[in-house]
DOSE-352647 format. One record per atom (N, C-alpha, C): residue in one letter; x, y, z. Coordinates in steps of 0.05 Angstrom, whole numbers, padded with zeros to 5 digits, always signed. Layout:
BEGIN
aXYZ/...
***
This chain:
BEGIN
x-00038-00617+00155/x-00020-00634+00168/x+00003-00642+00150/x+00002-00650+00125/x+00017-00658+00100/x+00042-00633+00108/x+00038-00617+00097/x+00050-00587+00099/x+00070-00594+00119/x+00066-00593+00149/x+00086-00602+00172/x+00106-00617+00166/x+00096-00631+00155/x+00111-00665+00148/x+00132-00660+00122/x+00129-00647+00108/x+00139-00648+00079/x+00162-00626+00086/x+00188-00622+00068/x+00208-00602+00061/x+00190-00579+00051/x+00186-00583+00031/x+00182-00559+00007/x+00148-00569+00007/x+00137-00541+00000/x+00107-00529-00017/x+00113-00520-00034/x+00098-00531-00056/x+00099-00507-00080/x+00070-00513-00087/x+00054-00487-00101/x+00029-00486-00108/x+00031-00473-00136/x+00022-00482-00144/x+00010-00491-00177/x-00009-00470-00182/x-00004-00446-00198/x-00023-00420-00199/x-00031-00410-00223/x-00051-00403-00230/x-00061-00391-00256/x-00088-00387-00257/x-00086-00365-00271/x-00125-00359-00284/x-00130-00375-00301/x-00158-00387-00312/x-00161-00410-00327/x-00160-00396-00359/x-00170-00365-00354/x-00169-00351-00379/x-00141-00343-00391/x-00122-00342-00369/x-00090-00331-00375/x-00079-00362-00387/x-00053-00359-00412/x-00049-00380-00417/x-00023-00395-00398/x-00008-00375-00379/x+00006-00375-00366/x+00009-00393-00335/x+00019-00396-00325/x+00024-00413-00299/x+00037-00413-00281/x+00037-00403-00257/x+00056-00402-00226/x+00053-00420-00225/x+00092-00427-00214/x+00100-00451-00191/x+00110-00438-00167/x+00098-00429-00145/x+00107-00417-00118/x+00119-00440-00106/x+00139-00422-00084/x+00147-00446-00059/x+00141-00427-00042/x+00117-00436-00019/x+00104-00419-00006/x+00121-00440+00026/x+00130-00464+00022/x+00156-00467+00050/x+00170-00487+00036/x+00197-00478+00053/x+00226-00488+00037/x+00243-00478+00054/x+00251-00513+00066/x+00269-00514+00094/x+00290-00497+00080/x+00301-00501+00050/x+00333-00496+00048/x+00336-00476+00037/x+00317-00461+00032/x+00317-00435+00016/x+00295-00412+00031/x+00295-00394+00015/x+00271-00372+00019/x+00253-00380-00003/x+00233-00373+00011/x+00202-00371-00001/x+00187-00358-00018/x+00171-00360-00027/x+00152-00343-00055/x+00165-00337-00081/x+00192-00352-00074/x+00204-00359-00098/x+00185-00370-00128/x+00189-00361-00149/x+00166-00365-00166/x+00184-00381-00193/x+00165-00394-00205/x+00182-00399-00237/x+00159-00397-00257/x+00147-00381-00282/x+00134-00376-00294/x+00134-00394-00323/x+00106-00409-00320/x+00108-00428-00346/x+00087-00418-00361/x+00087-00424-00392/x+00062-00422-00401/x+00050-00441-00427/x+00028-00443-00417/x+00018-00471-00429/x+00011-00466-00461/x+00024-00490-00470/x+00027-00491-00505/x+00019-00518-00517/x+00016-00518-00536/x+00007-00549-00556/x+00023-00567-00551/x+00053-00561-00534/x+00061-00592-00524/x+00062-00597-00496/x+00046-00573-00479/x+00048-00571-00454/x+00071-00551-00435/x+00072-00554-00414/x+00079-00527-00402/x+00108-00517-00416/x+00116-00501-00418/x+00139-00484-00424/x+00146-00468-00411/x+00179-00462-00394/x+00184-00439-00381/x+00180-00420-00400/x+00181-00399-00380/x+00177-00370-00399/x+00211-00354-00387/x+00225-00363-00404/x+00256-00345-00402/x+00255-00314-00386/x+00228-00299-00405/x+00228-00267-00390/x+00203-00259-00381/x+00195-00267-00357/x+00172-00265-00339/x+00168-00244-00346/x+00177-00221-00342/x+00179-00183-00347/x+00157-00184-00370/x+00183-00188-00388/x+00174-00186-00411/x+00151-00189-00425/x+00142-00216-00410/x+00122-00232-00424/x+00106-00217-00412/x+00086-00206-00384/x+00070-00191-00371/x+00066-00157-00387/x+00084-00161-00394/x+00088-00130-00402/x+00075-00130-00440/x+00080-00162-00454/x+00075-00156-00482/x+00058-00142-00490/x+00038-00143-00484/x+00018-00128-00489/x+00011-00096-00475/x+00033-00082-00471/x+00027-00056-00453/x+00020-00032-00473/x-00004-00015-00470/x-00005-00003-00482/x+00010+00028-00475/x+00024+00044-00498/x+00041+00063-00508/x+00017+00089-00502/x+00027+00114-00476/x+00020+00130-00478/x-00010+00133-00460/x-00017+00116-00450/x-00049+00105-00438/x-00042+00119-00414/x-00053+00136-00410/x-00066+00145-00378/x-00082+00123-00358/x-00062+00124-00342/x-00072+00105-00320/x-00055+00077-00311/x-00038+00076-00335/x-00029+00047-00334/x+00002+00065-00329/x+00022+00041-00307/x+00045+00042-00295/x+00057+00016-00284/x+00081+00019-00295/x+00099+00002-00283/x+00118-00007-00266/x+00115-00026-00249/x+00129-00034-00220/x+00147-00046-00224/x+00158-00051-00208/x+00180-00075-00202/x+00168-00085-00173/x+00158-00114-00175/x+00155-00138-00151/x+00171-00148-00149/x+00173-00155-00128/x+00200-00179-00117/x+00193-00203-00112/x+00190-00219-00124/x+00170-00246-00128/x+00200-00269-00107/x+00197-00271-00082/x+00226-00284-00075/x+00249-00269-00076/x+00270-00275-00092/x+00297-00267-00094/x+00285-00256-00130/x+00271-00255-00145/x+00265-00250-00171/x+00243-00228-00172/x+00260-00207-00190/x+00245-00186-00190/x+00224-00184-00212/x+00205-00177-00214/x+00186-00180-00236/x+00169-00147-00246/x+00167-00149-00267/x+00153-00121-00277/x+00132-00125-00283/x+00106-00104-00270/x+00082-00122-00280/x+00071-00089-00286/x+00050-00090-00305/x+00028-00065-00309/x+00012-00062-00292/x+00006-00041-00280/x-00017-00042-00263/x-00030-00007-00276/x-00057-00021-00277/x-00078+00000-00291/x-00097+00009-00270/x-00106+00033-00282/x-00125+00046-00258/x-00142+00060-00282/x-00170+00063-00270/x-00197+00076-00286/x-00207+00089-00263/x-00206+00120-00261/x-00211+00138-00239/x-00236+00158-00270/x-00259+00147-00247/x-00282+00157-00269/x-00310+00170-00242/x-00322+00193-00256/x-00339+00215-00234/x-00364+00196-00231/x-00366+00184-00204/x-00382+00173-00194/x-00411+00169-00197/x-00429+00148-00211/x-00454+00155-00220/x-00484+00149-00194/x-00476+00142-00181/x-00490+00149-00148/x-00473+00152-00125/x-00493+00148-00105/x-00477+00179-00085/x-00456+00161-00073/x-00451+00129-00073/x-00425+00113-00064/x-00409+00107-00092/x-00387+00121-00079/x-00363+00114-00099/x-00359+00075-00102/x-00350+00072-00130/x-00350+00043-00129/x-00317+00043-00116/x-00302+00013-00111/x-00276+00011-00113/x-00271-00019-00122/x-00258-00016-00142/x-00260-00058-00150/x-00227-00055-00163/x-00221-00080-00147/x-00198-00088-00152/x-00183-00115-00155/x-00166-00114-00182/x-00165-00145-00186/x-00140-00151-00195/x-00116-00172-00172/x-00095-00171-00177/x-00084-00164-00148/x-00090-00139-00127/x-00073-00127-00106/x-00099-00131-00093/x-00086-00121-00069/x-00100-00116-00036/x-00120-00096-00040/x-00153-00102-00033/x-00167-00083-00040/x-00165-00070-00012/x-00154-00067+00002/x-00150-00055+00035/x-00134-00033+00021/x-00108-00042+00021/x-00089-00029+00008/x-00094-00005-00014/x-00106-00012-00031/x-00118+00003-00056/x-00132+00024-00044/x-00149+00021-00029/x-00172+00042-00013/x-00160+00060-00001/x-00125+00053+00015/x-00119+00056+00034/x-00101+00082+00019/x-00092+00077-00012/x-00080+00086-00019/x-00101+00109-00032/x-00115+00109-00044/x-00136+00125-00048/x-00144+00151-00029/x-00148+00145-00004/x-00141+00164+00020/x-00116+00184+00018/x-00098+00163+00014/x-00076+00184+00018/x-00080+00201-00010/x-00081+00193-00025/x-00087+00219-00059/x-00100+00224-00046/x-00127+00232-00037/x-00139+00252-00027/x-00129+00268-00004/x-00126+00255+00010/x-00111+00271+00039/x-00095+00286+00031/x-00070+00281+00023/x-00045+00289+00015/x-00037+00304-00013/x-00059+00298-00029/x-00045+00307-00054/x-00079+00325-00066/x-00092+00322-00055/x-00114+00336-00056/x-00127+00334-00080/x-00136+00311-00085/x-00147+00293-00104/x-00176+00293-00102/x-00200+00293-00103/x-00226+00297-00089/x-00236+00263-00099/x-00226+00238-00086/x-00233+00215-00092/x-00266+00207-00083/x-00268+00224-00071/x-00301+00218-00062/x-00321+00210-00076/x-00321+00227-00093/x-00333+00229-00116/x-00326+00220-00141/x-00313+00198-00142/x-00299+00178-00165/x-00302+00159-00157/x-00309+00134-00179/x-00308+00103-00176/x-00274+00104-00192/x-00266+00082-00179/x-00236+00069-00181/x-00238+00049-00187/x-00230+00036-00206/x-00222+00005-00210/x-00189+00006-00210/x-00177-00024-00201/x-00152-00025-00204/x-00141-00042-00211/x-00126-00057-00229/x-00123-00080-00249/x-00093-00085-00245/x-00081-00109-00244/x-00059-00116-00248/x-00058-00129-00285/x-00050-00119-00295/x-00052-00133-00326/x-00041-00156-00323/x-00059-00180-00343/x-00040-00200-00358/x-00049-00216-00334/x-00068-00214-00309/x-00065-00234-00296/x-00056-00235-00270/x-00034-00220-00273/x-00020-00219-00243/x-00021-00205-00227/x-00006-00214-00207/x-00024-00201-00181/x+00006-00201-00164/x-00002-00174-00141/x+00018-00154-00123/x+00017-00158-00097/x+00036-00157-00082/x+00029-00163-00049/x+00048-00147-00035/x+00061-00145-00045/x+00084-00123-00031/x+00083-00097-00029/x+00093-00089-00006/x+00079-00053-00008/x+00098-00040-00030/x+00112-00047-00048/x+00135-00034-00054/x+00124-00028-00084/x+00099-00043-00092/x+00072-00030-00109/x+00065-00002-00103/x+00062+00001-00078/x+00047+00027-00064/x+00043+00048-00084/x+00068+00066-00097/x+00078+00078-00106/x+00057+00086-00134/x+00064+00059-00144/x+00053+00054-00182/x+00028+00054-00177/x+00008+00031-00158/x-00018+00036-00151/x-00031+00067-00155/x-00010+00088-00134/x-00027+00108-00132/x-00018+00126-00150/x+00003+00123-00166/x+00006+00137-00194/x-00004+00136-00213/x-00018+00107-00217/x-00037+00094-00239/x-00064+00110-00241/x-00068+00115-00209/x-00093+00124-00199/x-00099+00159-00205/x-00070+00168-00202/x-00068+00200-00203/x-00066+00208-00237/x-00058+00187-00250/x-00053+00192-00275/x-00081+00190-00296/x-00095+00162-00280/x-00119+00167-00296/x-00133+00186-00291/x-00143+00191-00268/x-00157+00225-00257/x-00148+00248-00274/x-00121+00253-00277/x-00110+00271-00287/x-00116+00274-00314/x-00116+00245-00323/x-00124+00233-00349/x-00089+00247-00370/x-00074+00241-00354/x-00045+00248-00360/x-00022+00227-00359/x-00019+00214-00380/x-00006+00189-00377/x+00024+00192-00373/x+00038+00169-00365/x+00059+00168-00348/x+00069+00162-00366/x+00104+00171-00370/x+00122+00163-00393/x+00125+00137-00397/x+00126+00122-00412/x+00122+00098-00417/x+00152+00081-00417/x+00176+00098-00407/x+00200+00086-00403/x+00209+00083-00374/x+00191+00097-00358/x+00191+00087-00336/x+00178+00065-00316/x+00198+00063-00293/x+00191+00040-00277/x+00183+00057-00253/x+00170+00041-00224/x+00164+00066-00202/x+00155+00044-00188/x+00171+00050-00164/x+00168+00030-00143/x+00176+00043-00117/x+00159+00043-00087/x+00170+00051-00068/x+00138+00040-00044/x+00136+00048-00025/x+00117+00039-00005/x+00111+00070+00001/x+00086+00069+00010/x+00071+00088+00015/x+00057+00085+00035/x+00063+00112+00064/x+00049+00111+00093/x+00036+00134+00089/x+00011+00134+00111/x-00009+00144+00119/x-00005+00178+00113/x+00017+00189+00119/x+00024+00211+00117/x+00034+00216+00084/x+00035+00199+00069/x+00039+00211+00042/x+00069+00208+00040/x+00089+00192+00061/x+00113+00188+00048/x+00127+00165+00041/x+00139+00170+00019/x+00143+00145+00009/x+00169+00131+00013/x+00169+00112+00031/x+00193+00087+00040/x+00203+00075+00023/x+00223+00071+00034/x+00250+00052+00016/x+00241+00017+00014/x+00254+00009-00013/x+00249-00024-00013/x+00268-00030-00015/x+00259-00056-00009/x+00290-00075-00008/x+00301-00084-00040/x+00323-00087-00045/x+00340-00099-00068/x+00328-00078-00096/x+00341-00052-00080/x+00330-00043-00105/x+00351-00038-00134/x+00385-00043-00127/x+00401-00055-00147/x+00383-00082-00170/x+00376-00102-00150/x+00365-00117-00170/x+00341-00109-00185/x+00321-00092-00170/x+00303-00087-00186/x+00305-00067-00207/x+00330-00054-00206/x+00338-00024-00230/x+00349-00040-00254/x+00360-00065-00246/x+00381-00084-00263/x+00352-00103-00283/x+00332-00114-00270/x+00307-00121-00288/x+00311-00103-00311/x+00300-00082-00291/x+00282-00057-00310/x+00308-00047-00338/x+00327-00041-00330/x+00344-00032-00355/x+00348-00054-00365/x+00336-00079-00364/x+00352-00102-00383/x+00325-00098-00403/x+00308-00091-00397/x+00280-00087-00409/x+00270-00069-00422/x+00290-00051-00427/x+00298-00031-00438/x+00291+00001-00421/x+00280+00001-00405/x+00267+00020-00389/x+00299+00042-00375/x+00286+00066-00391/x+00308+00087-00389/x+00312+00099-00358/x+00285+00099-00349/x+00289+00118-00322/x+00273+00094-00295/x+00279+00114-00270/x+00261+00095-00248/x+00254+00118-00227/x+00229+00112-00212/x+00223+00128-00188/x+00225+00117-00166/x+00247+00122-00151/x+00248+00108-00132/x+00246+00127-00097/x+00243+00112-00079/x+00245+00134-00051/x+00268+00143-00044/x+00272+00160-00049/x+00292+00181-00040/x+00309+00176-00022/x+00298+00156+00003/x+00318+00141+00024/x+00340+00124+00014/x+00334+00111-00012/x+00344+00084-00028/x+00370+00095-00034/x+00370+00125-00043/x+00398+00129-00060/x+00416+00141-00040/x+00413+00136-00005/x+00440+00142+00001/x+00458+00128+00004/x+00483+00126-00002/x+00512+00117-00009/x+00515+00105-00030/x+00507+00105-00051/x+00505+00101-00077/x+00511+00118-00105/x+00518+00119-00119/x+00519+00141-00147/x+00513+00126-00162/x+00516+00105-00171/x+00508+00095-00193/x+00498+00069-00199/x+00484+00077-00220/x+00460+00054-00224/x+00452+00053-00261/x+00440+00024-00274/x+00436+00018-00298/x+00419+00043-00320/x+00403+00058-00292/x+00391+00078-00311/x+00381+00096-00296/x+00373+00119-00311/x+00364+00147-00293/x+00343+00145-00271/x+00360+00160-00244/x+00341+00143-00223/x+00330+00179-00209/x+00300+00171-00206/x+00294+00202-00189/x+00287+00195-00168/x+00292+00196-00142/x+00286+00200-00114/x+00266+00212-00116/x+00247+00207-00094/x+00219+00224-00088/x+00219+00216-00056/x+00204+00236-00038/x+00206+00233-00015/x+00168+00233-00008/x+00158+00239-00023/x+00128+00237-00023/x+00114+00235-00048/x+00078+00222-00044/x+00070+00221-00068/x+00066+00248-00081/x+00063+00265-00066/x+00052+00295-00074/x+00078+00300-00092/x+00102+00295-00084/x+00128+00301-00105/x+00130+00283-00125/x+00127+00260-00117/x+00116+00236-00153/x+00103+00245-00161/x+00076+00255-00160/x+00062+00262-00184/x+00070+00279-00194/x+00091+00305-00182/x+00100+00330-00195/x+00117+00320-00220/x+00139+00294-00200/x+00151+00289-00220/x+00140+00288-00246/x+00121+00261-00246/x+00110+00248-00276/x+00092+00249-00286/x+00073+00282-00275/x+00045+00282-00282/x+00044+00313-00288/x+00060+00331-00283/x+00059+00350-00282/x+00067+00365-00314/x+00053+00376-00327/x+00049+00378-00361/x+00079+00396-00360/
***
């Protein structure tokens, strides 16, 4: 009832183990929503964190099979987060699937399609799927990195570590355009990140952009792109 009554929500978010902290506005008569501001808790108490990116990303490890990087759209603020995958040969006859950070619907959903489409034999593999550092994905515009994370650990062939890869992913294995993807190429090159994968729909009427951008029109063609020796 409070909620009805009030302008603005904002909710107060964090793992107790992360030293970090969300302030969401989940409603806000005068603005848009899920707008985020990232603090993190210190010996004099909370402190913004200037480079959300950044900070999610400190710890990324160089060269690791499995691990890939997104661009989320947290509100009007784009954010880069790790997302890891452990694609390992199943030790009874049900594959596990555990996921922590994204949509375990989603995850599964995406798992299908590597198999369907890209002819992956997931059956017979347990999957885990991790957002590093804590955070966590809701937008389909993950789709992409989820199931690259996923193809790379299987492959056990890690993804260049200067790229970013972001797009949505349908039933059929092709991959859709996101929204504000200027802002999200403008994150990623401020972050130093040389290249991006983006859906192939994104770059018509456009030429140029902060850094090397490859269109893909399916996952079966992303993985050629960034997995292929």
């Amino acid at each position: 009832v409070l909620e009805h009554l009030v302008d603005t929500v904002l909710y107060f978010e964090g793992e107790r183990h992360h030293a970090y902290r969300l302030l969401r506005a989940v409603k806000n008569r005068f603005g848009s929503t899920n707008e985020i501001g990232v603090f993190e808790m210190g010996e004099t108490g909370l402190a913004e964190v200037k480079n959300p990116s950044g900070f999610f990303l400190s710890e990324r490890p160089r060269g690791a099979a499995g691990s890939v990087v997104v661009s989320s759209l947290e509100g009007t603020r784009p954010l880069l987060l790790e997302l890891q995958a452990l694609v390992t040969p199943a030790s009874f006859g049900t594959p596990r699937r555990t996921v922590l950070g994204a949509d375990y619907n989603r995850v599964c959903l995406l798992l299908a399609v590597l198999e369907k489409r890209v002819g992956f034999p997931l059956q017979s593999q347990d999957a885990f799927v991790n957002v590093a550092g804590g955070g966590r994905v809701s937008e389909p515009a993950a789709d992409l990195g989820i199931a690259l994370a996923a193809a790379s650990s299987y492959l056990d062939r890690p993804v260049r570590g200067d790229v970013v890869v972001m797009g949505e992913v349908g039933l059929t294995g092709e991959v859709r355009a996101v929204t504000a993807l200027p802002v999200r190429l403008k994150e990623a090159a401020a972050l130093g990140f040389a290249a991006a994968v983006v859906p192939q729909n994104n770059l018509t009427g456009r030429s140029s952009y902060p850094l090397d951008v490859q269109g893909v029109g399916s996952v079966e063609e992303a993985v050629k792109v960034l997995l292929t020796p």
